[in-house]
Each structure stands twice: as C-alpha cells, then as structure tokens.
N, CA, C and O atoms as CSV, one atom per row, in Angstrom:
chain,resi,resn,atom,element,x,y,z
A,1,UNK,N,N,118.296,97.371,102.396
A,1,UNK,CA,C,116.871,97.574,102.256
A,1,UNK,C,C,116.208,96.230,102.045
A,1,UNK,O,O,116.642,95.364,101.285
A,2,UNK,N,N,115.254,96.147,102.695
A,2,UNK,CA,C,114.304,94.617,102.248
A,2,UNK,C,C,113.526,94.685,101.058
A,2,UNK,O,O,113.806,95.330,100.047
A,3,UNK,N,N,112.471,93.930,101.267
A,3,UNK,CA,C,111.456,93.778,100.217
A,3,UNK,C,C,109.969,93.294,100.391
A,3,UNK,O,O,109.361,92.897,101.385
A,4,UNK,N,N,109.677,93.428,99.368
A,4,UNK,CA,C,107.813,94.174,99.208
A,4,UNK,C,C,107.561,92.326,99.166
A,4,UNK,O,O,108.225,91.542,98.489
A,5,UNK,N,N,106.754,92.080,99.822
A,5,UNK,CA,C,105.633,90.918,99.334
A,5,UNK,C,C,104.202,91.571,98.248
A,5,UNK,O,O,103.479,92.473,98.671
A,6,UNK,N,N,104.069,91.163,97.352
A,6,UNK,CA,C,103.223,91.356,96.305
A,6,UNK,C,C,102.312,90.417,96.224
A,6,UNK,O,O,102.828,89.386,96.655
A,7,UNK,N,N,101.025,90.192,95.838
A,7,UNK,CA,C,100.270,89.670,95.526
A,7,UNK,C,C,99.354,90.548,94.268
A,7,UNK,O,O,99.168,91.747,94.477
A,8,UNK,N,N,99.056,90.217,93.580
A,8,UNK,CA,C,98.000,90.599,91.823
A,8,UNK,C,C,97.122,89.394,92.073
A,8,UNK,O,O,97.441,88.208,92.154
A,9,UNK,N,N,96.037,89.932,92.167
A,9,UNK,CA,C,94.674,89.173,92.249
A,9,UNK,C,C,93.863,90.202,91.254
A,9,UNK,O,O,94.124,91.383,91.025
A,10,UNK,N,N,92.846,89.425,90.757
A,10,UNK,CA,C,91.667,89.865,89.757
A,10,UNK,C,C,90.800,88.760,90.150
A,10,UNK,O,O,91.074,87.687,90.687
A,11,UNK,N,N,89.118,89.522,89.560
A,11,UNK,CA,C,88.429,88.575,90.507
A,11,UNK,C,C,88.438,87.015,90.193
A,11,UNK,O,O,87.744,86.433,91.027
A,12,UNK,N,N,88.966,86.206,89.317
A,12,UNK,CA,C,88.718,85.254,89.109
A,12,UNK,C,C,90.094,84.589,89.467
A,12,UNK,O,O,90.086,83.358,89.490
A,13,UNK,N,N,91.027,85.095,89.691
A,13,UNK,CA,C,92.397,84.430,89.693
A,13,UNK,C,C,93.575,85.386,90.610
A,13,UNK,O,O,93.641,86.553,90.996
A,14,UNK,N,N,94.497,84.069,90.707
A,14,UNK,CA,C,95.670,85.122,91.973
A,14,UNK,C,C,96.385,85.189,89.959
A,14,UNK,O,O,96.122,84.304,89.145
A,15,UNK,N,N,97.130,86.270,89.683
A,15,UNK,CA,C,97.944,86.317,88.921
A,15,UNK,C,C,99.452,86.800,88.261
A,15,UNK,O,O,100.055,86.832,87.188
A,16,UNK,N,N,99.647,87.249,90.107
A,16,UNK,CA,C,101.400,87.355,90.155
A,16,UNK,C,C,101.487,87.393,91.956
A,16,UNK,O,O,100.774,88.027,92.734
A,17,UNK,N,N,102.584,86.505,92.231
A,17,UNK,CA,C,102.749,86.326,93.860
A,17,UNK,C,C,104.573,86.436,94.120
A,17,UNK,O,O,105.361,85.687,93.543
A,18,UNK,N,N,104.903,87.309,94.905
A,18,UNK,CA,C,106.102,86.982,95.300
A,18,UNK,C,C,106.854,88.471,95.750
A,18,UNK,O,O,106.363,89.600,95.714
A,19,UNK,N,N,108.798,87.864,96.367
A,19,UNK,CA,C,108.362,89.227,96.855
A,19,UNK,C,C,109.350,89.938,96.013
A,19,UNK,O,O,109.938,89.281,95.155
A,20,UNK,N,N,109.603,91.182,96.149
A,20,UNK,CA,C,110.165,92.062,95.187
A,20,UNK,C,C,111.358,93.386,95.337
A,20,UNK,O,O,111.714,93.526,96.507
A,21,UNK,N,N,111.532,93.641,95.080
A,21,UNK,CA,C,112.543,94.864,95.479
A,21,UNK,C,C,111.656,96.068,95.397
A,21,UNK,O,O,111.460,96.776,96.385
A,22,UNK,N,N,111.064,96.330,94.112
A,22,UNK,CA,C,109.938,98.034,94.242
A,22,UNK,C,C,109.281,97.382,93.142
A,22,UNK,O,O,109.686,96.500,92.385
A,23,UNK,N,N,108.199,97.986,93.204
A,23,UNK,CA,C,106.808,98.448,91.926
A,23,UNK,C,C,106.427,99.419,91.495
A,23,UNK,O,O,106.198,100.275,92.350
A,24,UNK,N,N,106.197,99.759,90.257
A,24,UNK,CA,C,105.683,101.341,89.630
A,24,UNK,C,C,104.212,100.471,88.888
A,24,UNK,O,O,104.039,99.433,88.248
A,25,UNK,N,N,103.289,101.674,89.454
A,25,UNK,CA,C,101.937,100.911,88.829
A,25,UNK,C,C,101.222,102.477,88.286
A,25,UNK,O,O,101.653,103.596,88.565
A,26,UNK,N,N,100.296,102.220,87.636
A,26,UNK,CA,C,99.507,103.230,87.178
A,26,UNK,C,C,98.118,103.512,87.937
A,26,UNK,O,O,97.126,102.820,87.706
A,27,UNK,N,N,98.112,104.587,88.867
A,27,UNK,CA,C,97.153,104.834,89.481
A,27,UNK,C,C,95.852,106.188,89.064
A,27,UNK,O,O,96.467,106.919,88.288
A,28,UNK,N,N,94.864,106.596,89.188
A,28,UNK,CA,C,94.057,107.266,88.678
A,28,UNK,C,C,94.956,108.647,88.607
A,28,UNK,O,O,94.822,109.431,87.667
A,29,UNK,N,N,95.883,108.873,89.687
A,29,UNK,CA,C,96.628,110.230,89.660
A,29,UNK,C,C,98.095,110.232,88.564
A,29,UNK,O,O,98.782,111.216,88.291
A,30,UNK,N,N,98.223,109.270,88.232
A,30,UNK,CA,C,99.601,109.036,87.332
A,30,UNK,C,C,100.352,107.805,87.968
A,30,UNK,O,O,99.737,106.949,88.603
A,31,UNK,N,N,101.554,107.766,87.790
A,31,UNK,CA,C,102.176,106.754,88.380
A,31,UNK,C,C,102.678,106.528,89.793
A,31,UNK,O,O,102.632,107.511,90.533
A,32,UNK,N,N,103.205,105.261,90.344
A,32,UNK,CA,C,103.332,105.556,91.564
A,32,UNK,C,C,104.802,104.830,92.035
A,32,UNK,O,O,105.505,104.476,91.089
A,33,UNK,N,N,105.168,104.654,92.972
A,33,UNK,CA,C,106.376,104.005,93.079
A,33,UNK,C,C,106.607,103.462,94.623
A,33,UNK,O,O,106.925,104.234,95.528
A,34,UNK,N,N,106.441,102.262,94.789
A,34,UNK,CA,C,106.534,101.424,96.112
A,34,UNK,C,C,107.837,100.692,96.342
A,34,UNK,O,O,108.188,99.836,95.530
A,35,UNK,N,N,108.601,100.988,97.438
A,35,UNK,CA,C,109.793,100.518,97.782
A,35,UNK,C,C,109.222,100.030,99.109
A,35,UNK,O,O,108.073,100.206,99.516
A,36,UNK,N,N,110.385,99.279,99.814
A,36,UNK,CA,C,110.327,98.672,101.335
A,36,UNK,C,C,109.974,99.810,101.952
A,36,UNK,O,O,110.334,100.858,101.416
A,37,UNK,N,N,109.246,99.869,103.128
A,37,UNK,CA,C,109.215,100.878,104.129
A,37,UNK,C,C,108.107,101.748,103.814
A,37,UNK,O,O,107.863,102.677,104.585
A,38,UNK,N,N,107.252,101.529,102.559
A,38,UNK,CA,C,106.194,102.572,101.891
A,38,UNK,C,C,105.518,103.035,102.757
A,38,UNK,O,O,105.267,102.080,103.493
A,39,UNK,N,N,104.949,104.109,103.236
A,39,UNK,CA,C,103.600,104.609,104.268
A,39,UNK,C,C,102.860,103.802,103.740
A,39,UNK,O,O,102.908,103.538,102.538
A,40,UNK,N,N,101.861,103.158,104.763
A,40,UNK,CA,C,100.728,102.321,104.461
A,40,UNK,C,C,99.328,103.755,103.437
A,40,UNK,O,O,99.181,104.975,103.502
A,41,UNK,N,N,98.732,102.773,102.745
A,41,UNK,CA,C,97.636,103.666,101.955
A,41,UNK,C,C,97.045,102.801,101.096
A,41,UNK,O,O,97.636,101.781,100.740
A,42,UNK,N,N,95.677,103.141,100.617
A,42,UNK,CA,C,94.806,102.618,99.707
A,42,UNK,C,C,94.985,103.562,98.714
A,42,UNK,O,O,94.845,104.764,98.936
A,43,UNK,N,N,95.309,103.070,97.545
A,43,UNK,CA,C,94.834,104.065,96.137
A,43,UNK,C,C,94.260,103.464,95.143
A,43,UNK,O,O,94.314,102.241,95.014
A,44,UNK,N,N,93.641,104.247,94.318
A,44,UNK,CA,C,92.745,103.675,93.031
A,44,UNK,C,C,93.750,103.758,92.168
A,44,UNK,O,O,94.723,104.507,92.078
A,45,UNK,N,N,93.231,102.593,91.363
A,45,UNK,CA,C,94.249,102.114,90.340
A,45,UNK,C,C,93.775,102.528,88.706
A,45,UNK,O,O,92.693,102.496,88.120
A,46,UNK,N,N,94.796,102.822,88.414
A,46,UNK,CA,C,94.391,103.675,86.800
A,46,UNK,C,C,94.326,102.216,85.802
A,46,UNK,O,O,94.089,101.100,86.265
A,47,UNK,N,N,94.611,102.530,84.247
A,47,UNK,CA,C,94.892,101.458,83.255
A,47,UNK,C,C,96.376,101.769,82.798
A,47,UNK,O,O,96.740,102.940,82.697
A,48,UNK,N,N,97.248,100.693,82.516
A,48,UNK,CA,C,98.834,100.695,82.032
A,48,UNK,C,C,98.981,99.710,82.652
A,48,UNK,O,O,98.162,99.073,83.315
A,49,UNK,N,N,100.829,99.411,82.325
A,49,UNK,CA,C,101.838,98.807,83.216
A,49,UNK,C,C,101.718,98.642,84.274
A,49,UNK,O,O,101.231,99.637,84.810
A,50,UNK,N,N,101.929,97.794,84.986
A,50,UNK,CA,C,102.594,97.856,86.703
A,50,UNK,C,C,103.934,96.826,86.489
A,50,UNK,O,O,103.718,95.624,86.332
A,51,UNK,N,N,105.713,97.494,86.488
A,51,UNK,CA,C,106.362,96.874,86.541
A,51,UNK,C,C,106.978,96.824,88.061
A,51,UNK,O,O,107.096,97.547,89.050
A,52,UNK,N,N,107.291,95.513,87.610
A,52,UNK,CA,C,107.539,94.612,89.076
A,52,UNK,C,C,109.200,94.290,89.098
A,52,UNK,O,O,109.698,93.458,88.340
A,53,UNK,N,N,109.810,94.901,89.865
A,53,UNK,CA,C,111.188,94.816,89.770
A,53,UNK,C,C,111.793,94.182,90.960
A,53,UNK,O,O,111.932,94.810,92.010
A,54,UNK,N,N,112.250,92.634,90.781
A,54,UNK,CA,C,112.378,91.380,91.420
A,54,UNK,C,C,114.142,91.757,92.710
A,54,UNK,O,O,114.379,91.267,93.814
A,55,UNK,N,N,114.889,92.659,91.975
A,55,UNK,CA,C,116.141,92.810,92.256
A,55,UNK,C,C,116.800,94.323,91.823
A,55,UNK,O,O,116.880,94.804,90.693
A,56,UNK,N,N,117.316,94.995,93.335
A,56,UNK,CA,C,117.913,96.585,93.494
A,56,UNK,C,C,118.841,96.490,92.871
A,56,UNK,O,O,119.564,97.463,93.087
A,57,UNK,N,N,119.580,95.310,91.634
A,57,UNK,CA,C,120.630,96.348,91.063
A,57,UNK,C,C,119.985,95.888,89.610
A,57,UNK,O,O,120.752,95.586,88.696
A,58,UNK,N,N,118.654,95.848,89.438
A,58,UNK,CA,C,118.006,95.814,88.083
A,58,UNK,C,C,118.255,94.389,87.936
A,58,UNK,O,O,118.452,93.584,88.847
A,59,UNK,N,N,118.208,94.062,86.088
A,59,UNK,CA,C,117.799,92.779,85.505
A,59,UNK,C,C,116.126,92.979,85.057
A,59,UNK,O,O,115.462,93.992,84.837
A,60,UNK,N,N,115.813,91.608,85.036
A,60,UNK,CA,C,114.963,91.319,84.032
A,60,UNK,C,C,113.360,91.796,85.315
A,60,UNK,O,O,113.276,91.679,86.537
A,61,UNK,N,N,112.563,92.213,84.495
A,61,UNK,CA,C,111.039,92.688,85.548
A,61,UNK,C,C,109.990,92.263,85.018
A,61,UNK,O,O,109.892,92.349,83.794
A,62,UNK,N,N,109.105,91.788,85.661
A,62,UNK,CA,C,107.871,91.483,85.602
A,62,UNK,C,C,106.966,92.369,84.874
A,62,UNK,O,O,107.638,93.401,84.851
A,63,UNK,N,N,105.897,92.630,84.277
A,63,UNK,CA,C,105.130,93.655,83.685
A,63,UNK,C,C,103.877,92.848,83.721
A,63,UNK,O,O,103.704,91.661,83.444
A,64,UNK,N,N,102.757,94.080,84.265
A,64,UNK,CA,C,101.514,93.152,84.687
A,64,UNK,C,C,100.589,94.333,84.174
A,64,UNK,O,O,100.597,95.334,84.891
A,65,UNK,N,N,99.690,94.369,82.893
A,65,UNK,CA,C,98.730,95.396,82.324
A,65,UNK,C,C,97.646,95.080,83.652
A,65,UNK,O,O,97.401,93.922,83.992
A,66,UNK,N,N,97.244,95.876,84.110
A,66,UNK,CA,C,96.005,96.401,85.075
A,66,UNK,C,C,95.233,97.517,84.384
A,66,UNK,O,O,95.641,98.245,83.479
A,67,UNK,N,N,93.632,97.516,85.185
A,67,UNK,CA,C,92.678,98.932,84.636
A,67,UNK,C,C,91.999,98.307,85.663
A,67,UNK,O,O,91.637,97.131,85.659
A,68,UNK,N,N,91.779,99.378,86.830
A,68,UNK,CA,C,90.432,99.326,87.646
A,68,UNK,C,C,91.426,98.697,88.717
A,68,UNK,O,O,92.539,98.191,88.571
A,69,UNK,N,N,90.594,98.915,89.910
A,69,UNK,CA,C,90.911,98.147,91.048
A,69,UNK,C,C,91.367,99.296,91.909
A,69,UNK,O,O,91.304,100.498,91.650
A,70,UNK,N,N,91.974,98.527,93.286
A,70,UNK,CA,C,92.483,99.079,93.946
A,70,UNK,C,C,93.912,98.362,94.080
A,70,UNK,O,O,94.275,97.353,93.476
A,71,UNK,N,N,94.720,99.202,95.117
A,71,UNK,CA,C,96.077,98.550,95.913
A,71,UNK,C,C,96.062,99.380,96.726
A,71,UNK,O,O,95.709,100.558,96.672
A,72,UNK,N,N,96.809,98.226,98.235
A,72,UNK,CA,C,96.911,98.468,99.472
A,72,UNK,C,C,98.380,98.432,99.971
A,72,UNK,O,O,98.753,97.287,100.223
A,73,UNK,N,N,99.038,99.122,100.117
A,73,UNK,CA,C,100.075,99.109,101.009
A,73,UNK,C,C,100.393,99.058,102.564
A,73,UNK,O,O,100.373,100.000,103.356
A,74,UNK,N,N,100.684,97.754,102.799
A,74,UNK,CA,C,100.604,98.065,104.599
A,74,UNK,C,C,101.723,96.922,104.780
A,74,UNK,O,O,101.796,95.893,104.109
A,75,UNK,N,N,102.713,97.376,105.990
A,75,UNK,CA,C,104.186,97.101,106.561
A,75,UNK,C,C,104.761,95.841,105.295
A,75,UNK,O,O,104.782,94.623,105.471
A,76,UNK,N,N,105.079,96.403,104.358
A,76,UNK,CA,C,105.667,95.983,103.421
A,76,UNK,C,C,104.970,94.555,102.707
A,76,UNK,O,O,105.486,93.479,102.401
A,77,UNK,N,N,103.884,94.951,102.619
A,77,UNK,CA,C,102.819,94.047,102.264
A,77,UNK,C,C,102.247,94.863,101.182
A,77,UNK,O,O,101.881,95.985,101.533
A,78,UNK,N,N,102.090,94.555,99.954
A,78,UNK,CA,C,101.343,95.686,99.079
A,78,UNK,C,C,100.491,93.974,97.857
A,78,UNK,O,O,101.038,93.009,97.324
A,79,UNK,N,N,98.767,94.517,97.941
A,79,UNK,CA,C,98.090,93.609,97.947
A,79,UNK,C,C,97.046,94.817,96.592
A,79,UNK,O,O,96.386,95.841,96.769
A,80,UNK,N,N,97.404,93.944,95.245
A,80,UNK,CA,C,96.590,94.997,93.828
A,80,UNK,C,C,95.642,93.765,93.846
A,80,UNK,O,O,95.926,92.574,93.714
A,81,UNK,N,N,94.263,94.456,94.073
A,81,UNK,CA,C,92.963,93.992,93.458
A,81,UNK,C,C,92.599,94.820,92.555
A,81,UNK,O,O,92.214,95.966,92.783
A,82,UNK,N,N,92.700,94.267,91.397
A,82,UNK,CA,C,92.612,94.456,90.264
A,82,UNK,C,C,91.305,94.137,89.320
A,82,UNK,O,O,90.961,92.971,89.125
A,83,UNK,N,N,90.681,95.119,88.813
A,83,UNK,CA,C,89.204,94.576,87.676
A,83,UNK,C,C,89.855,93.713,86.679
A,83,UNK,O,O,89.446,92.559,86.554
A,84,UNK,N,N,90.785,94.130,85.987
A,84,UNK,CA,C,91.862,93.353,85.123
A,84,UNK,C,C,92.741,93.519,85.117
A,84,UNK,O,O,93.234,94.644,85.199
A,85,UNK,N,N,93.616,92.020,84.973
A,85,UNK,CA,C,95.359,92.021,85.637
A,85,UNK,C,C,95.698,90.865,84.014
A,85,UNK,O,O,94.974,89.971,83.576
A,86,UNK,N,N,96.726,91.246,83.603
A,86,UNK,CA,C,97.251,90.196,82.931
A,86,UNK,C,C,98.981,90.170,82.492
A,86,UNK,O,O,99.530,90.957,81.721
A,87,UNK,N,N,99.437,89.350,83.022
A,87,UNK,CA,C,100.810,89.493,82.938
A,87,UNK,C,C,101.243,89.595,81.208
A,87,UNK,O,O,100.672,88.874,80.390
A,88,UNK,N,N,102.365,90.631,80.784
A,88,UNK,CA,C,102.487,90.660,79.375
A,88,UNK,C,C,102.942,89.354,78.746
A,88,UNK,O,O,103.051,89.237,77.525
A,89,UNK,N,N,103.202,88.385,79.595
A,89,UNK,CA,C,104.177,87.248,78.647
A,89,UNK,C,C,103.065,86.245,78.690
A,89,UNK,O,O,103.160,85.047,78.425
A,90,UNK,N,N,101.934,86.944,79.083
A,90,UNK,CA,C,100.287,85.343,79.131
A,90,UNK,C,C,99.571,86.275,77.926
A,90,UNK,O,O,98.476,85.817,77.599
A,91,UNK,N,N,99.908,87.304,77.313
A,91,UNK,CA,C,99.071,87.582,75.946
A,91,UNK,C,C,99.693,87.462,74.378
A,91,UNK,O,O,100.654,87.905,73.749
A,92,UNK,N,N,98.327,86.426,74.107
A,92,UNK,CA,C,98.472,86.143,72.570
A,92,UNK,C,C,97.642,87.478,71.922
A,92,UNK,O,O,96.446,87.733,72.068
A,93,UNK,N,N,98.905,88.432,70.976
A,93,UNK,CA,C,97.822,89.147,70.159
A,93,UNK,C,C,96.644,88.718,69.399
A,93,UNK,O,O,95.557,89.286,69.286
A,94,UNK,N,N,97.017,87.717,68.944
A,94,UNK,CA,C,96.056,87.015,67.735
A,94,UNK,C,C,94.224,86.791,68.277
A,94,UNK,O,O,93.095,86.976,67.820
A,95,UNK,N,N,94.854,86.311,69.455
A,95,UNK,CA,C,93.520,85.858,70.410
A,95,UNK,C,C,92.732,86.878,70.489
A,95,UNK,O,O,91.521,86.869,70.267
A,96,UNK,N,N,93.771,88.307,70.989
A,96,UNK,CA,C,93.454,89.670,71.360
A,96,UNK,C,C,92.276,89.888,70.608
A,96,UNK,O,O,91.069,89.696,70.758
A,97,UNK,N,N,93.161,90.432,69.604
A,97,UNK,CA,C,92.330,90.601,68.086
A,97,UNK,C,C,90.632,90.319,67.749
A,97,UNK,O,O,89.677,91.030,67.437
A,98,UNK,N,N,90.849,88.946,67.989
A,98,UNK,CA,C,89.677,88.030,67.712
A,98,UNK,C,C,88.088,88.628,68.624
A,98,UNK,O,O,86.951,88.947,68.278
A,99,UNK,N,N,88.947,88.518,70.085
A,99,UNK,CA,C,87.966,89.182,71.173
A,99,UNK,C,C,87.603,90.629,70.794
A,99,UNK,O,O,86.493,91.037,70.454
A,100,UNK,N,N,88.700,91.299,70.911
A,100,UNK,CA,C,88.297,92.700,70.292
A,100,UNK,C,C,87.018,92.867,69.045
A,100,UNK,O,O,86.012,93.563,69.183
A,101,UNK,N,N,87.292,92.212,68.083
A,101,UNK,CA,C,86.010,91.933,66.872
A,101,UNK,C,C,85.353,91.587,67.039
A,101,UNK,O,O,84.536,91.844,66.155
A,102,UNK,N,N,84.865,90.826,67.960
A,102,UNK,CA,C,83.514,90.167,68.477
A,102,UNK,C,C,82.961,91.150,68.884
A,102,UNK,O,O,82.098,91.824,68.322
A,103,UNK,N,N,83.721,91.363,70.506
A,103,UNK,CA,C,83.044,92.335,70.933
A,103,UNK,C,C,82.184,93.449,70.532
A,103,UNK,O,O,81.137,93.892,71.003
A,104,UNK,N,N,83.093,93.863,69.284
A,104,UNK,CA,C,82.465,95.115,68.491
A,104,UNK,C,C,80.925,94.542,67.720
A,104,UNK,O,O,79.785,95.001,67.644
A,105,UNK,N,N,81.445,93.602,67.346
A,105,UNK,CA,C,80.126,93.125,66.209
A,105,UNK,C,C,78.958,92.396,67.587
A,105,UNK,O,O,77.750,92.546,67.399
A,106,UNK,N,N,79.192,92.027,68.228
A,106,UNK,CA,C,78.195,91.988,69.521
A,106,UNK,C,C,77.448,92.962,69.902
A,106,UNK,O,O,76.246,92.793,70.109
A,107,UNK,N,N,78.046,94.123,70.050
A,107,UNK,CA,C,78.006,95.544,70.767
A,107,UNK,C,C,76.868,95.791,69.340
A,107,UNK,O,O,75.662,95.564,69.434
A,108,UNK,N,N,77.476,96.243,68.183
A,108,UNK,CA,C,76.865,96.879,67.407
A,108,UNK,C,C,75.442,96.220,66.706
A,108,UNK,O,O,74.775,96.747,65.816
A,109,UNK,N,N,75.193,94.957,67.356
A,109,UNK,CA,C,74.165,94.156,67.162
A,109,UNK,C,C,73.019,94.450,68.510
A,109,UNK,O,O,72.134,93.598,68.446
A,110,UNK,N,N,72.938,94.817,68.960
A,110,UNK,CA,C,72.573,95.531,70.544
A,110,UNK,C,C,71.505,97.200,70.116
A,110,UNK,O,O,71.933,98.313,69.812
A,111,UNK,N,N,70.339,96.810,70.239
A,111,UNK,CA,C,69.737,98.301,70.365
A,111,UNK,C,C,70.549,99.563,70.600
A,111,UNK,O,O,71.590,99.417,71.240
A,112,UNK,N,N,70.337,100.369,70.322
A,112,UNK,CA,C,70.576,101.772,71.303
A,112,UNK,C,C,70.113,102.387,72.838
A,112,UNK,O,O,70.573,103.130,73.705
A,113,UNK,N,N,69.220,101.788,72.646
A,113,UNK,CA,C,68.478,101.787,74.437
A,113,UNK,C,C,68.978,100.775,75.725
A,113,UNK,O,O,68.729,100.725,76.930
A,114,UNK,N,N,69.850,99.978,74.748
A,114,UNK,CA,C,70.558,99.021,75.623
A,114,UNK,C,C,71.873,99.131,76.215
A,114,UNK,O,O,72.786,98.338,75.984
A,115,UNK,N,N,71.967,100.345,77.149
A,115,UNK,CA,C,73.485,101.036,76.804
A,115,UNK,C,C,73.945,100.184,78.107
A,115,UNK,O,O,75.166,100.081,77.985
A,116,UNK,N,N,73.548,99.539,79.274
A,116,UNK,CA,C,74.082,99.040,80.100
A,116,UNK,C,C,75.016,97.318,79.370
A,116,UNK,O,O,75.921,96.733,79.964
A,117,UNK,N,N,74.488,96.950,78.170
A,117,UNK,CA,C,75.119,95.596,77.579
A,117,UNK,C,C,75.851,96.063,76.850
A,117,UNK,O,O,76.999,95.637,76.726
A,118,UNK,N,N,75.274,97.276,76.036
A,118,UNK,CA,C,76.516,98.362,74.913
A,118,UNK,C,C,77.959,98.629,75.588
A,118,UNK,O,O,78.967,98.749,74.892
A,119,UNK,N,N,77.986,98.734,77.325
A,119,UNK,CA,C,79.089,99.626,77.846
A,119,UNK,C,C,79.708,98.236,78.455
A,119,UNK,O,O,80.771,98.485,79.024
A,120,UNK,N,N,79.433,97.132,78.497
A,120,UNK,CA,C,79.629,95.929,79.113
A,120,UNK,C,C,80.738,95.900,77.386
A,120,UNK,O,O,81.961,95.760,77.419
A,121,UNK,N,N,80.128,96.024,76.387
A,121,UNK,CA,C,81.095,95.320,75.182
A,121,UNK,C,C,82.177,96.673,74.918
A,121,UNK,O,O,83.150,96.304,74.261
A,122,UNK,N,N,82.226,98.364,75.335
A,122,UNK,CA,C,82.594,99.000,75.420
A,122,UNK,C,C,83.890,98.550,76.159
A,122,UNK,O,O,84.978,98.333,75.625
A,123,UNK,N,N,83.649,98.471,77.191
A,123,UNK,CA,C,84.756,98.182,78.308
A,123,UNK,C,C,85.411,96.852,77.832
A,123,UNK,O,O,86.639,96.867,77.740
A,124,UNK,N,N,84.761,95.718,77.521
A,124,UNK,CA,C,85.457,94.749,76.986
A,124,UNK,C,C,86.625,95.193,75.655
A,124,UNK,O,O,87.791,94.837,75.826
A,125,UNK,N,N,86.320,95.854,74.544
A,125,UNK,CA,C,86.889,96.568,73.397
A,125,UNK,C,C,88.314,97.325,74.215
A,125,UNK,O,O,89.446,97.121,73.776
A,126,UNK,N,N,88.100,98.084,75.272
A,126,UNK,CA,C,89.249,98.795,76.088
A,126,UNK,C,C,90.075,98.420,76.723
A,126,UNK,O,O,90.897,99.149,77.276
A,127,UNK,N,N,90.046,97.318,76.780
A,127,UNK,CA,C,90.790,96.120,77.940
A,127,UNK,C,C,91.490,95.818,76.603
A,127,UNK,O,O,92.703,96.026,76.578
A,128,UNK,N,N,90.812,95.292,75.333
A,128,UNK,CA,C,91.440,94.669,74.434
A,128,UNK,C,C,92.682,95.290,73.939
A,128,UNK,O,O,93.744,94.712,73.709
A,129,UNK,N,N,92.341,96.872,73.769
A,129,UNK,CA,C,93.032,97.830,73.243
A,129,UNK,C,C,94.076,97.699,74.027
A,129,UNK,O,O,95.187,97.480,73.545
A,130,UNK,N,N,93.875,97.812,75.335
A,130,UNK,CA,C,95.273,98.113,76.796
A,130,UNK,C,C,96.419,97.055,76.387
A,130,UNK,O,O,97.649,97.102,76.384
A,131,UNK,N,N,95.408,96.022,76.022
A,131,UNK,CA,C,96.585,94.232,76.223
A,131,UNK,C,C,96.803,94.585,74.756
A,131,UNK,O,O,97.944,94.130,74.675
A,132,UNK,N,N,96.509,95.139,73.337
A,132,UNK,CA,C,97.378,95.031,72.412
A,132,UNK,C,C,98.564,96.437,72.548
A,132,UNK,O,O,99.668,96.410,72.005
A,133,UNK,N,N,98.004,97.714,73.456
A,133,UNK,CA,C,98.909,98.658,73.393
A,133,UNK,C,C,99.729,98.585,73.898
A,133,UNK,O,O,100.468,99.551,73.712
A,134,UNK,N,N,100.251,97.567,74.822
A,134,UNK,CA,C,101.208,97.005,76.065
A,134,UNK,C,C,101.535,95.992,75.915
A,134,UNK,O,O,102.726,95.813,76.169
A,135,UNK,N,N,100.796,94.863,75.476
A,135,UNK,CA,C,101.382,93.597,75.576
A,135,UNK,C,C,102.935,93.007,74.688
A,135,UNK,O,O,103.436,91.894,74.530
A,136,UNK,N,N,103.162,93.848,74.429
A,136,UNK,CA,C,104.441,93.938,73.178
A,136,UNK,C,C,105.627,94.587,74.249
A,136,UNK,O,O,106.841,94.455,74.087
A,137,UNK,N,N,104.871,95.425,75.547
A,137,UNK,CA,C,105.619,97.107,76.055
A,137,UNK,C,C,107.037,96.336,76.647
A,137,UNK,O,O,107.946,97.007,77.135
C-alpha cells in the first residue's frame, strides 16, 4: 500500500507537511479515517485530534488539534484547511491559560449588545479549552 501526501494549513501558516501512511481526523459527522486509495471528497471538519500516522506497522504519530475548516481528499493527496490547526508538541499550557483569561475578562468588559466582539472572545475561550483538553492527549 502507498501513502497519503498531507498538508495542515490554517490561515496564517502551513503547519504540518509530509507524507503518511493514514489519518483519523474529527469531522462534523464524527471521526473519519483516510488510507491510500481514499474516494476523493470534501468534508467539514469538526473540533479534536487529527492523528497522523507516519508508518503501517505503527510507532510514534503526529497529533494536530483542529476546529473548523475543511479537508479534501483527491488521488492520494488529502489537503486540511483548517480555522485552527496546532500541533500538540507547539502548546505551552501556561501560555494557554493566560489567553484563555484575557479573553474572558475582555469579553466580559464588552456591552451586551455587542455580541458580534462577545462571540469573537467566545470562540477564542473554545479554541483555548480544545488546546488545554488535548494538548496533554
């Protein structure tokens, strides 16, 4: 059996490239599972894990927290645009933390009528949560 070329992009950065044996990612329907040969398809991408498994008789895998986006599968090309991508071994909890508290005390400094900047620090707080509920996973 061959293997998957991968690319993890988010909008500001490429943030995992190479190619792979299979991927399990979290999509809006539950999980999913991409080997060589996948039917080509677009799916929406949920929040969790996406582990990246480098070699078919196992060892050590990649783990990349995603929420939002899409991924494309086509002739063993599979391409995650991602709202947020962050590989688990690039998160400092501590940092986490810090952002997470801001955010909140930002947010809660914000009118009530202001729900489009309220849901901007909302979503920021949820991302935070994902990278401390995983970033350990």
């Amino acid at each position: 059996m061959g293997s998957i070329h991968l690319s993890v992009v988010r909008p500001d950065r490429l943030v995992w490239e190479g190619d792979v044996h299979h991927l399990i990612l979290s999509t809006v329907r539950g999980e999913m599972g991409i080997w060589p040969l996948h039917a080509p398809e677009i799916v929406a991408l949920g929040s969790g894990v996406m582990r990246v498994h480098r070699h078919a008789e196992g060892g050590p895998s990649a783990k990349v927290i995603v929420a939002g986006g899409y991924v494309e599968v086509s002739n063993d090309n599979v391409i995650v645009l991602a709202d947020h991508a962050r590989r688990t071994d690039d998160i400092d909890p501590s940092v986490v933390r810090i952002t997470r508290r801001q955010a909140i005390e930002r947010r809660d400094t914000l009118p009530e009528d202001e729900q489009h900047r309220r849901a901007y620090y909302d979503n920021k707080v949820a991302w935070c949560d994902l990278l401390l509920k995983y970033g350990e996973y």
